[in-house]
PLY file of the C-alpha trace (Angstrom):
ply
format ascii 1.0
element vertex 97
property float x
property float y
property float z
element edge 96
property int vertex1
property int vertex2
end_header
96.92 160.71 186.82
100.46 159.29 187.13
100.68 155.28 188.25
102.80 154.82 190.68
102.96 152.29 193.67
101.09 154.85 196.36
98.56 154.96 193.57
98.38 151.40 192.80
98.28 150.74 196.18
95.27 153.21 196.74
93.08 151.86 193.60
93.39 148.37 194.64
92.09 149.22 198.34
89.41 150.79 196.98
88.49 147.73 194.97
89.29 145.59 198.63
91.82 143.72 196.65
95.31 144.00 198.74
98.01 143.54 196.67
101.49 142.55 198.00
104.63 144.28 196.74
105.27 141.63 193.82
101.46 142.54 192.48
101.93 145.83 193.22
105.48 146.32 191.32
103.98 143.87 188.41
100.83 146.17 187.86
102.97 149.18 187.56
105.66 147.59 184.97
102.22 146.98 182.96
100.64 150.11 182.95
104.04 151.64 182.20
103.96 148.84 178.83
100.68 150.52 178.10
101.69 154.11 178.33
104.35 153.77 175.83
102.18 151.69 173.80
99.79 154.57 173.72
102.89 157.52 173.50
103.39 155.08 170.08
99.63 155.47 168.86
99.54 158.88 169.80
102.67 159.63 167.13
100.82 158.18 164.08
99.77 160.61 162.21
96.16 162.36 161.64
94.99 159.84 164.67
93.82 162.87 167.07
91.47 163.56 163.83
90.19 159.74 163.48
86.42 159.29 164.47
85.70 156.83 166.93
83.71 153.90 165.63
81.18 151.92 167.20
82.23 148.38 165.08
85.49 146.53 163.91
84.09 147.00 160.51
83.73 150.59 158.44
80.32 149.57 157.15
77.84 147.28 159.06
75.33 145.76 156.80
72.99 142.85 157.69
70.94 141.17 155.26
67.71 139.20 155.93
66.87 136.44 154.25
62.63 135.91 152.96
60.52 134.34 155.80
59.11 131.07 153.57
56.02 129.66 155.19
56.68 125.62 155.88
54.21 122.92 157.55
55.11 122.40 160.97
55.29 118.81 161.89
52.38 117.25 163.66
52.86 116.32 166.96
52.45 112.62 166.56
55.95 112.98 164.31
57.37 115.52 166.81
56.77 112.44 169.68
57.26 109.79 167.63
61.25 108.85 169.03
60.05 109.64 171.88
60.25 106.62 174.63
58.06 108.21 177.86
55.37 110.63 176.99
51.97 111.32 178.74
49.54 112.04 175.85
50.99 114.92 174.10
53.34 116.01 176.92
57.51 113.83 177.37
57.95 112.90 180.44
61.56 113.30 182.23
63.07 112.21 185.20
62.09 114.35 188.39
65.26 116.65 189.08
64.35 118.54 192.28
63.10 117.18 195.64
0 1
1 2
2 3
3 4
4 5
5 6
6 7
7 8
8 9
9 10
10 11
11 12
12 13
13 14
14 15
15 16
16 17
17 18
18 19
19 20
20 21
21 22
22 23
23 24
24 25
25 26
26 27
27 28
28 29
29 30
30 31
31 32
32 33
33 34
34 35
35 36
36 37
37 38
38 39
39 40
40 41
41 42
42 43
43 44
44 45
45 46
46 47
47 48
48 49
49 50
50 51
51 52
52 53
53 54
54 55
55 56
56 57
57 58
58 59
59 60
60 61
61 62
62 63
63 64
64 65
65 66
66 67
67 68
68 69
69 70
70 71
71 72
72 73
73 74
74 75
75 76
76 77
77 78
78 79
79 80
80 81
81 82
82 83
83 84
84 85
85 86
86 87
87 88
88 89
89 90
90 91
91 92
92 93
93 94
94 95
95 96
């Protein structure tokens, strides 16, 4: 497909967002930046025989720490800072009418 203002023109309708002359002429000096960027990655050699890959990184490796087991705090300490509670339950300011 070759970008050019009748094509411009025609994508943006299609996406219902007019664009006036100065868009218009300001979209196509971009895409024509990006075109010669990619004319300049398509010269580097062995690219058309890279793989795509699906992370920044060539190896992705997570490791997991050991789950430990700890207490859990009562819920006496849980509510102890707490200024308004309602047995075991804080109570907040209503929000919604």
């Amino acid at each position: 497909m070759e970008f050019n203002s009748e094509t411009i023109d025609k994508l943006a309708n299609l996406l219902m967002i007019g664009l006036t002359p100065e868009e218009n002429k300001m979209v196509l000096d971009e895409f024509e930046i990006i075109d010669r960027n990619i004319d300049k990655i398509n010269k580097i050699d062995g690219v058309s025989d890279a793989e795509p890959m699906c992370y920044a990184l060539d190896t992705y490796v997570t490791e997991l720490r050991e789950d430990e087991v700890e207490e859990s705090p009562s819920i006496d300490e849980l509510l102890a800072n707490c200024d308004q509670k309602d047995g075991r339950e804080v109570e907040v300011p209503k929000v919604v009418e």
